[in-house]
PAVEX-370457 format. One line per 3 residues: number of its first residue (from 1); their letters; for each residue x, y, z of C-alpha. Coordinates in pm, whole numbers. Each point is the difference from the previous one (the first is absolute). Layout:
BEGIN
NUM> A> X/Y/Z ~ ...
This chain:
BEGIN
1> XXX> 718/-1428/-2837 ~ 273/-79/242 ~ -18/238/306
4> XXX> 363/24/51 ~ 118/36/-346 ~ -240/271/-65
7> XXX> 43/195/317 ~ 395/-4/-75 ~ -114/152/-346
10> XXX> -183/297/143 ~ 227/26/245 ~ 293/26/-266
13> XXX> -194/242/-181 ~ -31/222/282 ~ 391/24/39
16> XXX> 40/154/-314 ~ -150/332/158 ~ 100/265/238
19> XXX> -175/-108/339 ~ -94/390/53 ~ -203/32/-336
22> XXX> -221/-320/67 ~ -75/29/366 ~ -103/367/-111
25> XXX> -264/-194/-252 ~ -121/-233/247 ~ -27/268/257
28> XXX> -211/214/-234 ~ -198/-327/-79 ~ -65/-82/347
31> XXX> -63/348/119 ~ -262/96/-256 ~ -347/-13/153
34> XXX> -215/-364/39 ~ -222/25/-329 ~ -350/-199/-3
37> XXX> 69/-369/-97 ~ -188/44/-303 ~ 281/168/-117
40> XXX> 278/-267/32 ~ 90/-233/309 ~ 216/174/274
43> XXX> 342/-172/40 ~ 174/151/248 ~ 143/-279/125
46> XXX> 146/-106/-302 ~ 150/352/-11 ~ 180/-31/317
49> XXX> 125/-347/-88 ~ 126/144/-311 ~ 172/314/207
52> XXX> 173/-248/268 ~ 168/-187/-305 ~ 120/315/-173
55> XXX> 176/111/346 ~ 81/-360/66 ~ 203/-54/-335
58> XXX> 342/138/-139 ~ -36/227/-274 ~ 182/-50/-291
61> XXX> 343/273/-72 ~ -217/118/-343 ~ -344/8/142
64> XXX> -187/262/-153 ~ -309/176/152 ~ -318/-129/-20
67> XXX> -363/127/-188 ~ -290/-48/140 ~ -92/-211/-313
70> XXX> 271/-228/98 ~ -89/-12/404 ~ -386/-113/-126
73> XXX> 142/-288/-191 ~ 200/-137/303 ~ -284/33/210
76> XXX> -259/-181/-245 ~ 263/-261/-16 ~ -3/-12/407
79> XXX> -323/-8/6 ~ -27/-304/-224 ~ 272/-163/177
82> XXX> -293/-132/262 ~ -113/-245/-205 ~ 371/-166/8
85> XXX> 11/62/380 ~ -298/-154/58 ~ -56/-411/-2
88> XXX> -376/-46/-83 ~ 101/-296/-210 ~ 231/-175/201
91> XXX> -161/-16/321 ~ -286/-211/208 ~ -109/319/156
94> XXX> -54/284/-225 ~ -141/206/257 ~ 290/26/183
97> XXX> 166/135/-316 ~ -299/272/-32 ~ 84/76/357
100> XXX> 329/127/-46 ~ -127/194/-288 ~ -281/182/159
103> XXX> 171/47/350 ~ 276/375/-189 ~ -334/63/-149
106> XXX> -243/7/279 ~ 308/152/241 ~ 49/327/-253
109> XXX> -409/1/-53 ~ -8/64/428 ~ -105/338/142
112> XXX> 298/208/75 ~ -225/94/333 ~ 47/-364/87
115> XXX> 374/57/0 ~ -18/260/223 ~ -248/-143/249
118> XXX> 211/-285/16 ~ 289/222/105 ~ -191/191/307
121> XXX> -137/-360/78 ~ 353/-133/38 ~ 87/270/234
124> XXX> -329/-57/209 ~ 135/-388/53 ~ 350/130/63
127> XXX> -104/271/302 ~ -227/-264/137 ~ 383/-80/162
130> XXX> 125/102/306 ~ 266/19/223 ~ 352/41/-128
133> XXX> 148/-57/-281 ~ -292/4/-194 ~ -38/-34/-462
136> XXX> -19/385/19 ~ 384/15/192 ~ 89/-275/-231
139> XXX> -98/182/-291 ~ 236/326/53 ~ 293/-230/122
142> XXX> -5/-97/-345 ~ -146/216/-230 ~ 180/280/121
145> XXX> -340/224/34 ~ -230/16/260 ~ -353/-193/-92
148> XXX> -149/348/48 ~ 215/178/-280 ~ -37/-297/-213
151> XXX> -395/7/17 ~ 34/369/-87 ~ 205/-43/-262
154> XXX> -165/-296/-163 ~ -369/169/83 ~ 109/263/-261
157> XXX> 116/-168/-245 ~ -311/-152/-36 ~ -224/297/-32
160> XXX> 264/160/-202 ~ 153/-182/-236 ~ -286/-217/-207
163> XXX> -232/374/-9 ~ 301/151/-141 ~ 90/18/-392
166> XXX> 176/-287/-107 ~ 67/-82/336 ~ 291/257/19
169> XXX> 54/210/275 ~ 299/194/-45 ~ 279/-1/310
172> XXX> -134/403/13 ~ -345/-106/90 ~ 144/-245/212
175> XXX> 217/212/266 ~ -269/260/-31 ~ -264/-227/156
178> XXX> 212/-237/238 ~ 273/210/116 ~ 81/154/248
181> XXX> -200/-207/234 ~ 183/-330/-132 ~ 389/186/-47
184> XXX> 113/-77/-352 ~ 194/-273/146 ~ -295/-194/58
187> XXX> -181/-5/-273 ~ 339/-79/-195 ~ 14/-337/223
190> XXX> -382/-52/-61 ~ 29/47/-373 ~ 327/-230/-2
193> XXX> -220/-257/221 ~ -285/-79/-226 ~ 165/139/-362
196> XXX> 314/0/-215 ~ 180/162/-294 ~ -61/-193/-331
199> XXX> 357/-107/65 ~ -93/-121/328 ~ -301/-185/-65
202> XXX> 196/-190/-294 ~ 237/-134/300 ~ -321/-57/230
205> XXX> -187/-201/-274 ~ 338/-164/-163 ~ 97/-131/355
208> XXX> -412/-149/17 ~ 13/-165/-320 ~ 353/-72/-160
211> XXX> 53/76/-403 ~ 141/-318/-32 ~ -296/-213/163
214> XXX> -214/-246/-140 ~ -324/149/-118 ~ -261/-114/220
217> XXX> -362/-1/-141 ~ -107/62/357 ~ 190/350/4
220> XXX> -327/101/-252 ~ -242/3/244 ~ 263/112/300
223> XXX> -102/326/191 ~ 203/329/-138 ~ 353/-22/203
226> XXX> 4/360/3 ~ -245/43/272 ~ 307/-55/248
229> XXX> 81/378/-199 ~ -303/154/-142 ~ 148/337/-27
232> XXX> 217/93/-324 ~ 209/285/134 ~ 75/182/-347
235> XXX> 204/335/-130 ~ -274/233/108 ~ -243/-197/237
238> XXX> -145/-326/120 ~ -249/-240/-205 ~ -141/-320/36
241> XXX> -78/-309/-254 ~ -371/-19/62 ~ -222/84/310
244> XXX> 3/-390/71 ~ 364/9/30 ~ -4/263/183
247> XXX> -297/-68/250 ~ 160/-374/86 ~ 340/106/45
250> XXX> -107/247/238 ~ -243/-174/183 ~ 159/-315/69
253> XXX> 344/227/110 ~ -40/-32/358 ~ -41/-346/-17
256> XXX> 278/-116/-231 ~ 213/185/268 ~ -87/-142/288
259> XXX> -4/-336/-145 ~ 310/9/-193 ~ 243/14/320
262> XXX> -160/-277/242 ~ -252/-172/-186 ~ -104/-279/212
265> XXX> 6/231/321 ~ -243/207/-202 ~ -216/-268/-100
268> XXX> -55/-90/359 ~ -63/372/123 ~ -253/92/-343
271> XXX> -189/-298/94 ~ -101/44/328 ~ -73/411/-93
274> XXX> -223/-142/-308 ~ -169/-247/226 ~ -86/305/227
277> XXX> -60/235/-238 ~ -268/-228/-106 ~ -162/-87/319
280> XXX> -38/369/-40 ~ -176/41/-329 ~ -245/-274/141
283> XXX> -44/249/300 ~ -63/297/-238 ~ -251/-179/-151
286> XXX> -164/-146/327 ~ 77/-346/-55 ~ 39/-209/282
289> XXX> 231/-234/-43 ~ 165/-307/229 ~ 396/71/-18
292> XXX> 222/-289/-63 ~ 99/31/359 ~ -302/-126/139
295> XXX> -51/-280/-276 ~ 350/-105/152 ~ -173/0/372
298> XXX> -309/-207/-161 ~ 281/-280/-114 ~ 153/9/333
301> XXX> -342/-65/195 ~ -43/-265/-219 ~ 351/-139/29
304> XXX> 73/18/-381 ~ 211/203/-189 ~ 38/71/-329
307> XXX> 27/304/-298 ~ -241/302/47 ~ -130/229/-193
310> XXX> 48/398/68 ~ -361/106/52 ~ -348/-167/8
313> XXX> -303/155/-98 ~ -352/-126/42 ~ -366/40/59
316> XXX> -321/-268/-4 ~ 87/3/-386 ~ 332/-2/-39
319> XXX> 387/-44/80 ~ 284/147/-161 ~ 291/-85/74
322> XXX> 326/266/-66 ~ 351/-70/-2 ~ 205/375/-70
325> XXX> 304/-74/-221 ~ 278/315/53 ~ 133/-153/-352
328> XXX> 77/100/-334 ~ 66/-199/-334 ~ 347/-43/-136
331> XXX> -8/156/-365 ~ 115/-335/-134 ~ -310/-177/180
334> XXX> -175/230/-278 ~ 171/-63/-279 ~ 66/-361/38
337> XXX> -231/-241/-253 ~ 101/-273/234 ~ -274/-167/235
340> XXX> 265/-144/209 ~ 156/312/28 ~ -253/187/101
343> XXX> -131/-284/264 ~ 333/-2/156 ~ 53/408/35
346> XXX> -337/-12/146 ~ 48/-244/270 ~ 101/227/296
349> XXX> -283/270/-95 ~ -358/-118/-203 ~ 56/-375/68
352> XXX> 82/23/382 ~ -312/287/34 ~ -214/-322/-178
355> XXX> 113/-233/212 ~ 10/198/349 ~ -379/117/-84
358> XXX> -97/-378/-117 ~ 159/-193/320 ~ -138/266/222
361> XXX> -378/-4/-128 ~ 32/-391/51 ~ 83/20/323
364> XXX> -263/265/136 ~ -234/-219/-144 ~ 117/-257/206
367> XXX> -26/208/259 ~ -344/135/-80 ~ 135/390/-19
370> XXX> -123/-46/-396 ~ -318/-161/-30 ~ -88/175/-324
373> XXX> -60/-251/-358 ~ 313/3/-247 ~ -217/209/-256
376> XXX> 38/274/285 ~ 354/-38/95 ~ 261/265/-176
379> XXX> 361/15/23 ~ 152/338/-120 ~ 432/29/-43
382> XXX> 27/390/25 ~ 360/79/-98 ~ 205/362/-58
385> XXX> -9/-65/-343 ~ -178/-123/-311 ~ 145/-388/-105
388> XXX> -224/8/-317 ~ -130/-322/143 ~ -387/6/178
391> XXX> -111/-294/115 ~ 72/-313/103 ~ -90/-237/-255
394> XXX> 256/166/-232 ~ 288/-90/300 ~ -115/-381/-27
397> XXX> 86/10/-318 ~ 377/119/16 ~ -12/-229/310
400> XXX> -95/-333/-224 ~ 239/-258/-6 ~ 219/155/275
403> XXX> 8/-155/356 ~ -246/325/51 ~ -347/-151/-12
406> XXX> -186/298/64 ~ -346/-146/-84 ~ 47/-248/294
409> XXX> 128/259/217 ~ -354/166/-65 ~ -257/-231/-18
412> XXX> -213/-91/243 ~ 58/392/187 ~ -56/229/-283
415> XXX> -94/26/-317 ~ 299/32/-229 ~ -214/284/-229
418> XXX> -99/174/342 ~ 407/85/72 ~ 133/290/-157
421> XXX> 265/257/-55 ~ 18/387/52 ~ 184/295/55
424> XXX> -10/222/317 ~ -168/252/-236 ~ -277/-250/-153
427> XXX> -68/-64/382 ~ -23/388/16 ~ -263/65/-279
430> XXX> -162/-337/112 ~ -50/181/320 ~ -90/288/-98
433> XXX> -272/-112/-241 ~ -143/-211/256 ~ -74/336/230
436> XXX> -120/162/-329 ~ -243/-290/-71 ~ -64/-128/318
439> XXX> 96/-376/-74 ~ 242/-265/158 ~ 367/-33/-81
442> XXX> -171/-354/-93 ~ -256/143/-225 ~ 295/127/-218
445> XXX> 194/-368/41 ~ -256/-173/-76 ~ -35/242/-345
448> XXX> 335/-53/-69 ~ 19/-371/34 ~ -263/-69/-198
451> XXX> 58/206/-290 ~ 376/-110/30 ~ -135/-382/-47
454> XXX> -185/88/-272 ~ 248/2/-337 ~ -252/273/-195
457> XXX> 43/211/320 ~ 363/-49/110 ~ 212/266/5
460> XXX> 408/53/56 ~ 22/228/314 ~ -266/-62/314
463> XXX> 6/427/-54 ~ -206/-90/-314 ~ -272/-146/198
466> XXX> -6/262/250 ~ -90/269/-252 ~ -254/-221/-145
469> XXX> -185/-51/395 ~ 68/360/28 ~ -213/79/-318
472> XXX> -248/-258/60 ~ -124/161/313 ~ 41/317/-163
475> XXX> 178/180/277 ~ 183/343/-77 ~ 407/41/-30
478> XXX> 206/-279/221 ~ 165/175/279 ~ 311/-222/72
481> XXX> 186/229/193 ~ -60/-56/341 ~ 84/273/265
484> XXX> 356/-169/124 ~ 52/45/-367 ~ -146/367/0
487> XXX> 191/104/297 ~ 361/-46/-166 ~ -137/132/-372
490> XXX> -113/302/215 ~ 269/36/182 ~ 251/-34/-294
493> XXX> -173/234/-226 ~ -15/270/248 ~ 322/-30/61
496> XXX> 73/23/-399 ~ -181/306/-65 ~ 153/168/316
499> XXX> 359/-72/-148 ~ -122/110/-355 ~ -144/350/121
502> XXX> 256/62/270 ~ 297/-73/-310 ~ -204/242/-201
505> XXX> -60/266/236 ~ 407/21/41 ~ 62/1/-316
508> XXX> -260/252/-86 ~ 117/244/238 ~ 222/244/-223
511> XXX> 417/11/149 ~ 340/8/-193 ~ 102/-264/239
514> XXX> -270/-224/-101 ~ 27/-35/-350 ~ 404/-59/57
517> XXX> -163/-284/233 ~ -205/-97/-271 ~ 257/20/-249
520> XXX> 266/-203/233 ~ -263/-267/84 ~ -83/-33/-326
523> XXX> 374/-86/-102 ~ 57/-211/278 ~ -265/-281/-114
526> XXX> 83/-2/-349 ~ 394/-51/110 ~ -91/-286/255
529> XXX> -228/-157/-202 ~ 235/24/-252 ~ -202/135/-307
């Protein structure tokens, strides 16, 4: 089956009805709750692919509405469109192929609490800043809200609308719980911000990915567009595709933002808060660690110079060495089924951690600051976000035949299966468990690495093997969030339920003039939304 020709084919037979009755279908689809697996596989993300092409496409003058019947078809024919978009066959590494097809499914299998920690984490790097014109100004210049409201705002939503029915909440429930301590005003900007009409997210997602383009096979596996508008502002209230939808487009708000006007000057300010914000975590956790600062004063004693890595951490047993990446992955660097791809949007991020934390352990060596056997010697790349990619051998391989020779890079200072990749929140619950079980952040490299080496024990994510040490030692729950994280999840949640039951005390209190205030608000947002 040709991918193109057939995705034109569903595509065309999605034109010929009404774009209101089917996104009502996959709506009801996606909204009903998660059943066990036993009782059919969960596709959600082949629902949301399906919804993005019926906003993305023209429908035809005589389009008729949809059945439900007729929405199941198109989505078992969506579904089987993977095989097509996948290149198992025609490719010398099929695991790069199985990447890109696990990747949607392991992102919409995630923990919606991850979502949010990784929001409140973002803001902990941000106020790490000081002086002025700090992210937090930036962020009102140009989203129009203050951080504070937005926090709020977006706090609610998330305990509000995946608890509620078919996550609906009607525009009643909505001014009755927010307002008046944001005006209507407000929230109308801060529903306009992060949501849309159905009209308006048909321009949004047209003006992403034009009718008239070449179907890409990598647009499959791509991440929903519609997390840049989550929200579905409809006739009586708001909704949302699915939780996963919802909990990314929300989460990763603040940073879209910021990054969208200045990137580069962004990149260079996030890095040097992540860098910090980890020194911290290693402080939480009573860690001592040698900063990359005095490393650089070790060179200059010694009259060399050279890369360095971020932090070093070692004992009589052990080094580790950590370089903090402030980076995420582009979504095509996901998608791609390209080694060469891949290698070369990884060059300023998971290559240059490799070869910072390689060059670096070769040269304390030298200098007799390591003195530790290569069986011993760890290398971990922590970045802001999961690259689907956990250790180092797997970069030599996009790297062979390119003028990147990792593997010489390496050898001789580290072991290549010793060097690995993790998020800021697998450091987190690495951390964590460690105090729980009273063993090394080496202990749990060490774990990793070997069971990573071993093909019968190998697993996609480096979170995989966490949860594994975790239940080998048998320790109780993973705590991951750490009290920099607590403070602004505290703080924002207070501040939530304060809005919420000051709203609802004013509107509870019985007066004519209220209810024409109610009535009037009410109004107001459906006219400037423009329901």
């Amino acid at each position: 089956m040709n991918y193109q020709i057939e995705a034109a084919a569903i595509r065309k037979k999605l034109s010929s009805y009404t774009t209101n009755s089917v996104v009502e279908h996959l709506l009801t689809n996606l909204h009903l709750p998660q059943r066990p697996m036993s009782q059919g596989i969960q596709v959600p993300w082949i629902y949301c692919l399906t919804l993005e092409w019926v906003l993305e496409i023209e429908t035809r003058p005589n389009a008729i509405d949809a059945s439900a019947r007729c929405v199941n078809k198109i989505i078992n024919r969506v579904w089987n469109l993977q095989n097509s978009a996948l290149k198992l066959n025609s490719t010398d590494d099929p695991m790069i192929e199985i990447r890109r097809m696990l990747i949607p499914q392991t992102r919409f299998q995630q923990d919606h609490k991850e979502r949010l920690i990784f929001l409140y984490r973002f803001i902990a790097i941000i106020e790490l800043q000081s002086g002025k014109k700090t992210l937090r100004d930036q962020f009102e210049k140009q989203a129009g809200v203050s951080l504070d409201e937005f926090l709020i705002f977006a706090t609610w939503l998330w305990v509000k609308l995946p608890f509620s029915e078919r996550y609906f909440v009607s525009y009643e429930t909505v001014i009755n719980e927010l307002c008046p301590v944001l005006t209507p005003f407000k929230v109308i900007h801060l529903l306009k911000l992060i949501g849309g009409t159905i009209p308006e997210l048909k321009d949004i997602i047209q003006h992403v990915r034009p009718c008239e383009r070449v179907l890409n096979p990598s647009e499959y596996f791509d991440e929903p567009a519609l997390i840049v508008k989550p929200i579905f502002l409809l006739e009586k209230g708001i909704s949302t595709p699915q939780a996963h939808v919802l909990s990314i487009g929300v989460s990763e708000f603040v940073m879209r933002i910021l990054k969208a006007e200045e990137p580069s000057r962004f990149k260079d300010t996030f890095t040097k808060l992540y860098e910090k914000y980890t020194s911290e975590l290693l402080s939480l956790h009573n860690l001592k660690s040698v900063h990359e600062s005095t490393i650089e004063t070790w060179y200059k004693e010694a009259g060399i110079s050279g890369k360095v890595a971020d932090f070093l951490i070692q004992n009589d047993e052990s080094s580790i060495l950590i370089d903090a990446k402030g980076v995420e992955p582009k979504t095509s660097m996901l998608t791609s089924g390209s080694s060469t791809y891949i290698k070369d949007k990884l060059k300023d991020s998971l290559i240059k951690g490799v070869t910072q934390i390689a060059e670096c352990a070769g040269k304390l060596s030298l200098l007799k600051k390591i003195d530790i056997d290569l069986e011993n010697r760890f290398g971990l790349v922590v970045t802001h976000q999961e690259h689907f990619i956990s250790e180092a051998e797997k970069l030599i391989e996009f790297c062979a035949g390119s003028s990147v020779n990792l593997r010489d890079v390496i050898e001789g200072k580290l072991l290549s299966k010793n060097i690995m990749f993790c998020t800021i929140a697998d450091l987190e619950k690495i951390l964590s468990i460690c105090d729980a079980t009273k063993t090394a952040l080496s202990d749990v490299l060490k774990f990793c690495a070997d069971r990573q080496s071993d093909v019968k024990t190998r697993r996609f994510t480096f979170e995989q093997h966490i949860h594994e040490y975790h239940q080998h030692h048998g320790a109780s729950a993973i705590v991951a969030i750490n009290q920099m994280i607590k403070s602004q999840s505290d703080q924002y949640f207070e501040k939530c339920n304060s809005a919420v039951k000051r709203s609802l005390h004013y509107w509870g209190t019985p007066h004519e003039l209220k209810v024409q205030q109610f009535t009037h608000s009410y109004a107001l947002l459906k006219a400037k939304l423009g329901i």
